[in-house]
C-alpha positions in Angstrom: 53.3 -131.4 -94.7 50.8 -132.1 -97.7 52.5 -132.2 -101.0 50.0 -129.1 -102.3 51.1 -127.1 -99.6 54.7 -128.2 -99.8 54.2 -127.4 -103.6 53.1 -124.1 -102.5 55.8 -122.9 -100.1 58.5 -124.0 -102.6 56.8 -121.7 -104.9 56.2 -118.8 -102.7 59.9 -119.2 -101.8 61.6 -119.5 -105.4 59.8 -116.3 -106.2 60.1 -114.4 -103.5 64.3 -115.8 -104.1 63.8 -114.5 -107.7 62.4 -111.1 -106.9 65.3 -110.6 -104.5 68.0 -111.6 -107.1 66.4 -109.4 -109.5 66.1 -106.2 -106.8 70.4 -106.3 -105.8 71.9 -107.6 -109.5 70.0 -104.1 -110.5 71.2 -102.2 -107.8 74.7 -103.9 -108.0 75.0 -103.6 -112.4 72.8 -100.3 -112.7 73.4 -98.0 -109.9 71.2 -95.1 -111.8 68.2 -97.1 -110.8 69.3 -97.9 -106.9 66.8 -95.7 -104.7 69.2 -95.2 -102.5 70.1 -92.1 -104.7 66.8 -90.7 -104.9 66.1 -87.0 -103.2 65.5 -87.5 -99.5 63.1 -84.5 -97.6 63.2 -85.0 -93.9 61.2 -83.0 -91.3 64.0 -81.1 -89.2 63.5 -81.3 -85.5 64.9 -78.0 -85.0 62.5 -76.3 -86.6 59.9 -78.5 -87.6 59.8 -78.0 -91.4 60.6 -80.2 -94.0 63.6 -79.8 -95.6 66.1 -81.4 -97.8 69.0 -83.6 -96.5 71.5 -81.6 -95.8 75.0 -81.2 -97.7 73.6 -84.3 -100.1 73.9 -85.0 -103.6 71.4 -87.3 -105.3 69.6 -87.7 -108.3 65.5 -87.0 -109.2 65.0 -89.7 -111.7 60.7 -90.6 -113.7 60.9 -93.7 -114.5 58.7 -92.3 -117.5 62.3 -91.3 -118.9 60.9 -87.2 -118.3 63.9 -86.2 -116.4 66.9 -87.0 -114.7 68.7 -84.7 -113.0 71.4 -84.0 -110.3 70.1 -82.3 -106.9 72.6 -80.5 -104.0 71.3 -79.5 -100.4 73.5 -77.4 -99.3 74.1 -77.0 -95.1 71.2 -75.3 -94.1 68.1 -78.1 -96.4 68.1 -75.9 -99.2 68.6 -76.5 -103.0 70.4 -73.4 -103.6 74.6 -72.8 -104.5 74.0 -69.0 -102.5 74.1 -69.1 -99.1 71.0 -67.8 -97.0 72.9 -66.9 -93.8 74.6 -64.6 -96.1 71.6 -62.9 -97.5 70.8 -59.0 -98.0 68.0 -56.8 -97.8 68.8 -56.0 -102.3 68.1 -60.0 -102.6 65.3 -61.5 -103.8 63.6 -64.6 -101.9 61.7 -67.1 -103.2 59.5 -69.1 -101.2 57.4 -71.9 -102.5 57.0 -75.7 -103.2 57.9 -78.8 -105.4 57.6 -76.1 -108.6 59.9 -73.6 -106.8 62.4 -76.3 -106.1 62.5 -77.2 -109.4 60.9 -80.5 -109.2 62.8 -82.6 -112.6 65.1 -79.2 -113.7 68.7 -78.8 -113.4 69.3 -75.7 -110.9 69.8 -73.5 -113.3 67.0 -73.6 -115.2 64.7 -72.9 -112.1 62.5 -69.6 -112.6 64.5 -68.2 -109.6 67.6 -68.6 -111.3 66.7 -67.2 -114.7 64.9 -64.4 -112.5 68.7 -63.6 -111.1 69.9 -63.6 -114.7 67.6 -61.3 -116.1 67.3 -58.7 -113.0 70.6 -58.7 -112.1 69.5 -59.2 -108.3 70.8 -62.6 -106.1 67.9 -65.0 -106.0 67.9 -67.4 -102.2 65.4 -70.1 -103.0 63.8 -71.6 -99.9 61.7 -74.0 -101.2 60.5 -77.0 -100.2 57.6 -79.5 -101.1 55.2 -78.0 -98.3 52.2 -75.4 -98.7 51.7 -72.4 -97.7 51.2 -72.7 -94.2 55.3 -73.7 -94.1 56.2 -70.1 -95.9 55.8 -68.1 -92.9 57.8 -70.4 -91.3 60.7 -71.2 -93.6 61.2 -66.9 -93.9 61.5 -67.3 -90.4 64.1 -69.8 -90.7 66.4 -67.5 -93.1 66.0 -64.8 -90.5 67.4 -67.0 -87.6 70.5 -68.1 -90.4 71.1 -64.3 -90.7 69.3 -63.4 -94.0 68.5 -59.9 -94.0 64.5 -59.8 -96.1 63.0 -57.3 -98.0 61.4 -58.6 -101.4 59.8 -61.6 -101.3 58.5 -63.8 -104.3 56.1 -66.4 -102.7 55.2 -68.8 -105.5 51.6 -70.2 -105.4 50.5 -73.5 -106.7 47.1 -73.8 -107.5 46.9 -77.4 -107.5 47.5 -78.3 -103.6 49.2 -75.0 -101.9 45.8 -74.6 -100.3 45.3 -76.5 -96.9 43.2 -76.3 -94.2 45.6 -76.8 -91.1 43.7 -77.9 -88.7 44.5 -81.4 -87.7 42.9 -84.4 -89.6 40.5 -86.7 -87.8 42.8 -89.9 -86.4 41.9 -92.5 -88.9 39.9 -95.8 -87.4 42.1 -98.5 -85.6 43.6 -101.9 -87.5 42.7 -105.1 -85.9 42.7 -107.4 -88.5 43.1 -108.0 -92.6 39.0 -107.4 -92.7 39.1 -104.6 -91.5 42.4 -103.1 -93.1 39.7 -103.8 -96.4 36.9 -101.8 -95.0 38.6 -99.1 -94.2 40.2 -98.7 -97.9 36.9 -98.9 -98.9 35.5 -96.6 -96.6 38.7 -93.9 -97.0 40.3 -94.1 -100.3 39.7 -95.6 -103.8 41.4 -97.8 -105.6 43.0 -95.2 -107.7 44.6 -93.9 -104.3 46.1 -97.5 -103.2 47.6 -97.9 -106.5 48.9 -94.9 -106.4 50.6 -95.2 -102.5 51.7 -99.0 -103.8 53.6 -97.7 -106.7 54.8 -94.8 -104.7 56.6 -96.9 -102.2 58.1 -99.2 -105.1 59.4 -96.0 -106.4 61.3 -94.8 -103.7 62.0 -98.4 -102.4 62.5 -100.8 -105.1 65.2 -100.7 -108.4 63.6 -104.0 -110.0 60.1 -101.8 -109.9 62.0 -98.8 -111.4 63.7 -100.6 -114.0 61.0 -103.0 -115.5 58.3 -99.5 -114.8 61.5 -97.3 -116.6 61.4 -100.4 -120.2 57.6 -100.6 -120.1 57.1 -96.4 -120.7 59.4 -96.8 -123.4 57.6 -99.4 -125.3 54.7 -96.7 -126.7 52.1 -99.6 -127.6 52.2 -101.3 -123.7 52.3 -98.0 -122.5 49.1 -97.1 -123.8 47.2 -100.3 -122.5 48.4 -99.6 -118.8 47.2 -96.6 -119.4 44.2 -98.0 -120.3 44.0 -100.0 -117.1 45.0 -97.3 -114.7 48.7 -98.8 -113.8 49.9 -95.5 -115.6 48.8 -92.0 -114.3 48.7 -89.0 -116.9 48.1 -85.7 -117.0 44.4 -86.4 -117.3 44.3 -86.7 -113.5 44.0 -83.4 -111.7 42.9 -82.5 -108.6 39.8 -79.6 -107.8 39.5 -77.3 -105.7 40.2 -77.2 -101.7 37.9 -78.1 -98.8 36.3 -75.3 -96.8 38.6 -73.0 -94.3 41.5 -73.6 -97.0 41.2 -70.4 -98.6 40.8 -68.2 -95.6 43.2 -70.0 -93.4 46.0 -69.8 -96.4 45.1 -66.1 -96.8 46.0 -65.1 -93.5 49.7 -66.8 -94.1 49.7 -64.5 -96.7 48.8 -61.4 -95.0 51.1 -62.3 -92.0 54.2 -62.1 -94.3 53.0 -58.9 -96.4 53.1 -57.2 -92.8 56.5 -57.7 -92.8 57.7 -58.2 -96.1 56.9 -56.3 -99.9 55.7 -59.2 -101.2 55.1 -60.4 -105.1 52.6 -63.3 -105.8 53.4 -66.1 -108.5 50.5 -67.5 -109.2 51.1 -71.0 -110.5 47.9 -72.7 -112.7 47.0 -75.8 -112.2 46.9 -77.9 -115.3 43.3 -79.1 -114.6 42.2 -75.5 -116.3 43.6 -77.1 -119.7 42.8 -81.1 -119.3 40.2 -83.5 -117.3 37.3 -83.3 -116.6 37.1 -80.2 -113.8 38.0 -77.1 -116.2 34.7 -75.0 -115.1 35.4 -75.8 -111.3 38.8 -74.9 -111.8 38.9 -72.3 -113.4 36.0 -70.8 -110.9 38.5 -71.1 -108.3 41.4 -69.7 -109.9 39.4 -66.3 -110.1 38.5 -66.3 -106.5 42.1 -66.8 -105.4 43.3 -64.0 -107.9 40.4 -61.9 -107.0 40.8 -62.5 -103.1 44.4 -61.8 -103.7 44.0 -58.6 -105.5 41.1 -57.1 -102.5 44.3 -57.6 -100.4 46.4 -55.5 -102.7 49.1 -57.7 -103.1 51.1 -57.8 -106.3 50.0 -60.1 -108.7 51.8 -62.6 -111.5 49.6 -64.7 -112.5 50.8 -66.9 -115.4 47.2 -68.3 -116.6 47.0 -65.6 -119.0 50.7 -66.0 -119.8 50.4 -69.3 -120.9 47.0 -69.1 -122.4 48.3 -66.4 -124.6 51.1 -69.5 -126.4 48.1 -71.0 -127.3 50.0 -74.1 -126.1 49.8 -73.9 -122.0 49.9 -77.4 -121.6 53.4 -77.6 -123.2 55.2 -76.2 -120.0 54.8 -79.3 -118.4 56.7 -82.4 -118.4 54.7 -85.2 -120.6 53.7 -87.3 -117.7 54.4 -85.2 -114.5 52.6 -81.7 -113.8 55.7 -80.0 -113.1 56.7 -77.4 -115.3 59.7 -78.4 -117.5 62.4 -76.0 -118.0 60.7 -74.0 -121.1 57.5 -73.2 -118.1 60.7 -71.9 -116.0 61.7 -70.0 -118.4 58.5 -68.1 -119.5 58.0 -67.4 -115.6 60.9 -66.0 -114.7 60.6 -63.6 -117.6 57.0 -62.6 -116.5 58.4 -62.2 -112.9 61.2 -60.2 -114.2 58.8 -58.1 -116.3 56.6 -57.0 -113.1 60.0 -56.5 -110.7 61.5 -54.2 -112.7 
């Protein structure tokens, strides 16, 4: 072997030695950061939705320090301490995503809770990070638990509850490195692979959360990967849907007011406050409440809510577009207005 390429390989090795020194003395001295412990969502083969992992306990850790906080899935995937199978037709159920779940709050500072606290009615939350064309579905799971429905909350969120679900084109074979570049080119930006990269270090690495979790903390480094684009903010929002989205969504909708009195909570997305797509945005959030309202459903839409603080961006978390537990909060007290 040359000595360059001998040079190399010991190298390559004595980092790739280091990296996994690093990855288990952090797992092994500060279990908090271990991924192990992270929220797991796994598609149930019963049923075919996703769900949580049942009768767990982990943790739902930013490594931007935002939150920490326990989660439980109880036996049936659900984040909830009441049982669904034991449900009644006086209960209310809430149906919705990441938001509903309370993506970063403790459980008792979800919107459903507080809504149980101030109507006096038991809230069953069966959420899940899905869309809408999973809330027909997981209603149809309580009913085969036992739950017995009548009101129905189905929370809304306008950044990505929208989705056509027809099935995406199969994306173009891999045969080589060459063409694993042209297709990133072709298909996604580079915004998109850093994001997927940094994903997967999340969920899979405690030396990435741990040096990511000390550089947010250091305000001055912070801002220059910022800069750079290694750090996403709140900046980044998504527009509106593709075509069929709407319409296909909408039919959901109307399937389960058939069966169900249903009360619409219209979630904002933060791109009508920040970036750069506040007209567009803001275009489609009036089409959805208008189409909404031509189907007579009842409406609670907390745009207008928040606007009115003068402060809308401050229900969210500082570098997550969840809404912390203060956006809880002033929903389940607009819900709780319009139930009663």
């Amino acid at each position: 072997m040359p000595p360059s390429l001998a040079r190399a390989f010991v190298f390559v090795l004595t980092c790739v030695s280091a990296l996994f020194i690093a990855e288990w003395s952090i797992r092994l001295a500060l279990p908090s950061y271990d991924p192990i412990g992270n929220t797991v969502f796994q598609k149930d083969p019963s049923t075919g939705l996703v769900l949580g992992q049942r009768n767990s306990v982990s943790r739902q850790v930013k490594n931007s320090g935002d939150y920490d906080v326990g989660i439980r899935i109880n036996r049936h995937g659900f984040r909830d301490r009441n049982d669904v199978a034991t449900g009644r037709p006086d209960d209310l159920y809430v149906v919705g995503d990441s938001f509903t779940f309370g993506w970063g709050v403790e459980e008792g500072e979800r919107f459903s809770s507080r809504l149980s606290a101030l109507t006096g009615k038991r809230t069953l939350n069966l959420a899940s990070p899905v869309n809408i064309d999973s809330y027909e579905k997981m209603l149809s799971y309580a009913t085969s638990l036992g739950a017995e429905i009548r009101n129905v909350v189905i929370a809304i969120n306008m950044i990505d509850d929208f989705v056509t679900t027809e099935p995406a084109p199969a994306p173009a074979p891999v045969t080589s490195p060459a063409d694993t570049v042209r297709n990133v080119q072709d298909g996604m930006t580079v915004a998109v692979v850093i994001y997927r990269v940094k994903n997967f270090l999340v969920q899979n690495s405690a030396f990435y959360f741990a040096l990511t979790s000390s550089l947010n903390s250091i305000d001055w480094l912070r801002a220059a990967l910022v800069r750079v684009g290694l750090i996403a903010t709140l900046d980044n929002v998504w527009g509106a849907p593709g075509p069929g989205a709407v319409e296909q969504s909408m039919a959901v909708l109307s399937r389960i007011a058939q069966r169900y009195s249903v009360t619409i909570l219209l979630i904002p997305s933060r791109g009508l406050w920040i970036g750069d797509k506040q007209k567009e945005l803001a275009g489609y959030h009036q089409r959805i409440y208008d189409e909404l309202a031509r189907r007579c459903f009842r409406i609670v839409d907390m745009r207008p809510v928040m606007e009115a603080t003068s402060a809308p961006i401050d229900f969210h978390f500082r570098n997550d577009g969840h809404w912390n537990p203060k956006g809880h909060a002033l929903a389940a007290e607009a819900l709780a207005k319009a139930i009663r």
